[in-house]
N, C-alpha and C positions, 0 to 999 in steps of 0.2 A: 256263675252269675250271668244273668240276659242284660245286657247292655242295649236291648232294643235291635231290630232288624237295620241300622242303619251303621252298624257298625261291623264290617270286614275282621276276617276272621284273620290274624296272623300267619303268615309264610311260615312253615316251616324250612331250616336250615340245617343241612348235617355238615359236622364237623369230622375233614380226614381226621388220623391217628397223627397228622405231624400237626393239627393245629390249623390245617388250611381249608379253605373251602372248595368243594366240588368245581365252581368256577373256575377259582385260579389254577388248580389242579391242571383242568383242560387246558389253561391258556397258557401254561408252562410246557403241556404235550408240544403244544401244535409249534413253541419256539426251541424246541429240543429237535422234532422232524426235519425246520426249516434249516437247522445248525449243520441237521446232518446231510442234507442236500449241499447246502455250503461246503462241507466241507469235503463230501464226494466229486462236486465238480471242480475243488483245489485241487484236488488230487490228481485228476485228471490234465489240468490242465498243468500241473507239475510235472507230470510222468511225460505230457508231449514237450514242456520247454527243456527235460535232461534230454530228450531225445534228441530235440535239434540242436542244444548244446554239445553233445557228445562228437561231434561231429568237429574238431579243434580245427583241423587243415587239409583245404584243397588245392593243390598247385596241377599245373600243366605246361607242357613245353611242345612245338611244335618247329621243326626246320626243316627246310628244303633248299638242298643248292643245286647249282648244274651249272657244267662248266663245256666248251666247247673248245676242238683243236683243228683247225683245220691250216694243213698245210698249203705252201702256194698264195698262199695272201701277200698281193703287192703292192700296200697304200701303206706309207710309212704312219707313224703315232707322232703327236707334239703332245698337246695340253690335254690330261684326263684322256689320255687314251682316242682324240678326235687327230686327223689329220690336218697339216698345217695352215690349213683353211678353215679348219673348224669346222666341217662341214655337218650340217646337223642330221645327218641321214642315220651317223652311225652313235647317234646320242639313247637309241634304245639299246642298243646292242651293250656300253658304257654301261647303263645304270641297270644292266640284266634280263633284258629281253633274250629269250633266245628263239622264238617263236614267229615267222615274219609271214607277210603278204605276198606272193607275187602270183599276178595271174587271178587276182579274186579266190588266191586257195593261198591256207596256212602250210609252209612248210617251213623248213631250217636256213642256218645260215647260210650254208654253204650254195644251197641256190639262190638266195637272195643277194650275198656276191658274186657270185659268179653271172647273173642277171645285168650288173651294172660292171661285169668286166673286170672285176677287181682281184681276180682268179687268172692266176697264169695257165694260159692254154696246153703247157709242155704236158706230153706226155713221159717224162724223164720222172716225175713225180711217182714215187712208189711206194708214201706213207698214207695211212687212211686215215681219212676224217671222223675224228673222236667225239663222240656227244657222252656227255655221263648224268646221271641223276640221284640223288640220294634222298631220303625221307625218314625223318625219323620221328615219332611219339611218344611223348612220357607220361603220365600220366599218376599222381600220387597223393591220398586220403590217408589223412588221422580221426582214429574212431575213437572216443574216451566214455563208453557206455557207464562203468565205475571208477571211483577213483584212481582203484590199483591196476585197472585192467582195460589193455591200450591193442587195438588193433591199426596196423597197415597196411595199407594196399600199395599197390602196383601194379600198371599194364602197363605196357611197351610195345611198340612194333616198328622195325628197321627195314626198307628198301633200298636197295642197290641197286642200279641199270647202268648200262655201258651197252651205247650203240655204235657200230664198228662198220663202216663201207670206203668202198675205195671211186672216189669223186672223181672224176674227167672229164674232158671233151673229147667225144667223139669227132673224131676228123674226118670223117666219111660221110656221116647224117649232120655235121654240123650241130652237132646240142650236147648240152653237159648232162651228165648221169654217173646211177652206180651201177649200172650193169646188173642188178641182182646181186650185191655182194653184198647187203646189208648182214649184220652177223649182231643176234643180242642176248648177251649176256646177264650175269646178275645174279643177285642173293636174297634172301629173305626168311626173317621172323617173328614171331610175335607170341607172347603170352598166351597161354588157354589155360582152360579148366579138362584136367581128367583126372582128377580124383575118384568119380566115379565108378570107372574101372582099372583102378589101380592094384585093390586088391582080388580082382574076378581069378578065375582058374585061367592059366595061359592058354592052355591047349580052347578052353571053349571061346575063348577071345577070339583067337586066331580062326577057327572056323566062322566064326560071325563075323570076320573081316573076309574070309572066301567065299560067303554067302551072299554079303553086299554087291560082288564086281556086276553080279549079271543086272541085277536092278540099274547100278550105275551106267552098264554097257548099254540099254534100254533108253535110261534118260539121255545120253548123250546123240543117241540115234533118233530120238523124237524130236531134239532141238534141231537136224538139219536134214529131216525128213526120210532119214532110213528106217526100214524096217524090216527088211530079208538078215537071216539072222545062220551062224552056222551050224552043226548038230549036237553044241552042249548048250544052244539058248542064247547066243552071246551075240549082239548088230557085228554083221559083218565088217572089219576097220575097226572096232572096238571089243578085240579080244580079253581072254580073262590076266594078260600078263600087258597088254598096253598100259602106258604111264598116265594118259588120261581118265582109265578104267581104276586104274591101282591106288589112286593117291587119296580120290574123296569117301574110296571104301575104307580106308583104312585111317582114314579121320573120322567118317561114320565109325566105326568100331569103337576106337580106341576114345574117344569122345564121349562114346555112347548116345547119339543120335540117329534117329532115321535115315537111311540112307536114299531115302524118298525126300530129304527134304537136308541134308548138307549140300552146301556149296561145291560147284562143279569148276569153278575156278581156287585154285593153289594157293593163288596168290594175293586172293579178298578174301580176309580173313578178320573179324574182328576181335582188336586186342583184348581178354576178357584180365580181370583180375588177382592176383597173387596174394599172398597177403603172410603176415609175420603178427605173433599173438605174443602179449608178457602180462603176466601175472605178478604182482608182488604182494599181495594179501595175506599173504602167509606170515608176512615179517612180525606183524601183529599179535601172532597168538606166541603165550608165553612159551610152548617147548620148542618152538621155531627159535623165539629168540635168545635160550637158553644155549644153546647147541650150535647156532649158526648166525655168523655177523649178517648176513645176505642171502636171501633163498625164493630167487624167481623161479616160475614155468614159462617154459619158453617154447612155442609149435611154430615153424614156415613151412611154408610148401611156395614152391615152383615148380611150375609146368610149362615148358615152352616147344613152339611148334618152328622149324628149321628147315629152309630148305638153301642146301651149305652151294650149289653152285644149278644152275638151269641154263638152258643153251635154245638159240629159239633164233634157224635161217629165215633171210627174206620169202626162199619156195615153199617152206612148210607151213601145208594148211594150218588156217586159227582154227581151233576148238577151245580158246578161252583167251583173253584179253592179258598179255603181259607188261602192258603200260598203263 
């Protein structure tokens, strides 16, 4: 039928097979995409807050004491360790200084008494003036990645020093000293990581630690400008059996690090981590629990770096810093 040219011609509409139309269709796609964006950056943003959750407990501990002995001290104590003047000279010393001024230079106590006279001049005195220093690091993280399954760590690192000289008055030059008899002692360890070569062949270990000395003899001789060397390669004064030579090879090796680029002092070392694993997941599944009241895995490792006694005169040149 003509209805006349002024009359539009109806839209055609197709109907999906569920009953809906092509529109809604679309406009259900595009809140299905958005859901799943939603729920992709949930996701995400889930997986980084277990992450930083996992992380249950940090603690850390640090102390340091030092104590000093110095024989021939002749100023009695009253209150807190001051004398009966209270004189406030010695109220750093009281609450732990042991570090003082004289002369516009830091030095110890013992010449800073002895400066103000407070040191008996005899030379009848035949004990030595004791400095000691101790340090220690702890350091310890709770990991809780899954419920059942818990990691800790551990680093640690201990110093020891004991400085040993014998304090006087010179009666001839008039001035207090030690003569050179400064004597220092002392211990040291701390935590590492060599798992890496824990399982290597001994034998080729070992050769990659005699492989190391000559590069280490090298750097030690570049740091204080030698470089005549004797006919197996090695800076002259830095043989392939010296102890300055011997020690950062064989931390190089055993480490498994460049011996280009270990530390050439013993005793900076930084404490790296240990750490202890438990698993209990297992409790869960029915033949576990059938068979066994309790059934964790359990892995630690420790690895620690020792040096059990070092010895280090006033005359012996520095080649590394022991304080």
């Amino acid at each position: 039928v003509n209805r006349g040219p002024g009359r539009a011609k109806p839209k055609k509409r197709t109907i999906s097979p569920k009953g809906k139309s092509s529109s809604e269709t679309s406009g259900e796609k595009k809140e299905e995409k958005e859901k799943d964006k939603d729920g992709q950056a949930k996701k995400i943003l889930d997986a980084a807050m277990r992450s930083l959750m996992a992380v249950k407990n940090v603690s850390g501990t640090y102390s340091r004491n030092r104590a000093t002995t110095l024989t021939g001290y002749q100023r009695e104590t009253s209150i807190m360790g001051l004398n009966e003047n209270l004189n406030p000279e010695m109220l750093g010393f009281v609450f732990g200084q042991q570090d003082f001024m004289v002369d516009d230079a830091r030095t110890h106590f013992a010449e800073y008494a002895s400066d103000r006279n407070w040191v008996t001049p005899s030379g009848a005195i035949k004990d030595p003036f004791l400095r000691t220093l101790t340090e220690q690091i702890n350091l310890r993280a709770s990991v809780q990645p899954l419920k059942d399954f818990r990691i800790d760590l551990t680093a640690n690192q201990s110093t020891a020093t004991n400085f040993s000289e014998f304090w006087n008055r010179d009666t001839i030059l008039q001035e207090w000293g030690s003569k050179n008899t400064l004597l220092e002692t002392g211990n040291f360890t701390s935590s590492i990581v060599s798992i890496g070569t824990a399982f290597q062949d001994a034998e080729e270990l070992y050769q990659t630690f005699r492989g190391h000395r000559q590069t280490i003899s090298q750097r030690l001789g570049d740091e204080i400008g030698l470089t005549a060397t004797d006919e197996e390669g090695y800076v002259i004064g830095y043989d392939a059996t010296q102890q300055d030579v011997l020690i950062p090879a064989f931390m190089a090796a055993y480490t498994g690090k460049s011996a280009n680029d270990i530390g050439l002092n013993p005793l900076k070392t930084l404490p790296l981590p240990n750490w202890r694993v438990n698993y209990t997941g297992l409790n869960k599944i029915p033949f576990f629990q059938k068979y066994f009241r309790t059934f964790s895995i359990n892995h630690a490792y420790r690895s620690a770096y020792t040096v059990s006694n070092y010895q280090k005169s006033f005359q012996q040149t520095d080649t590394f810093s022991l304080s």
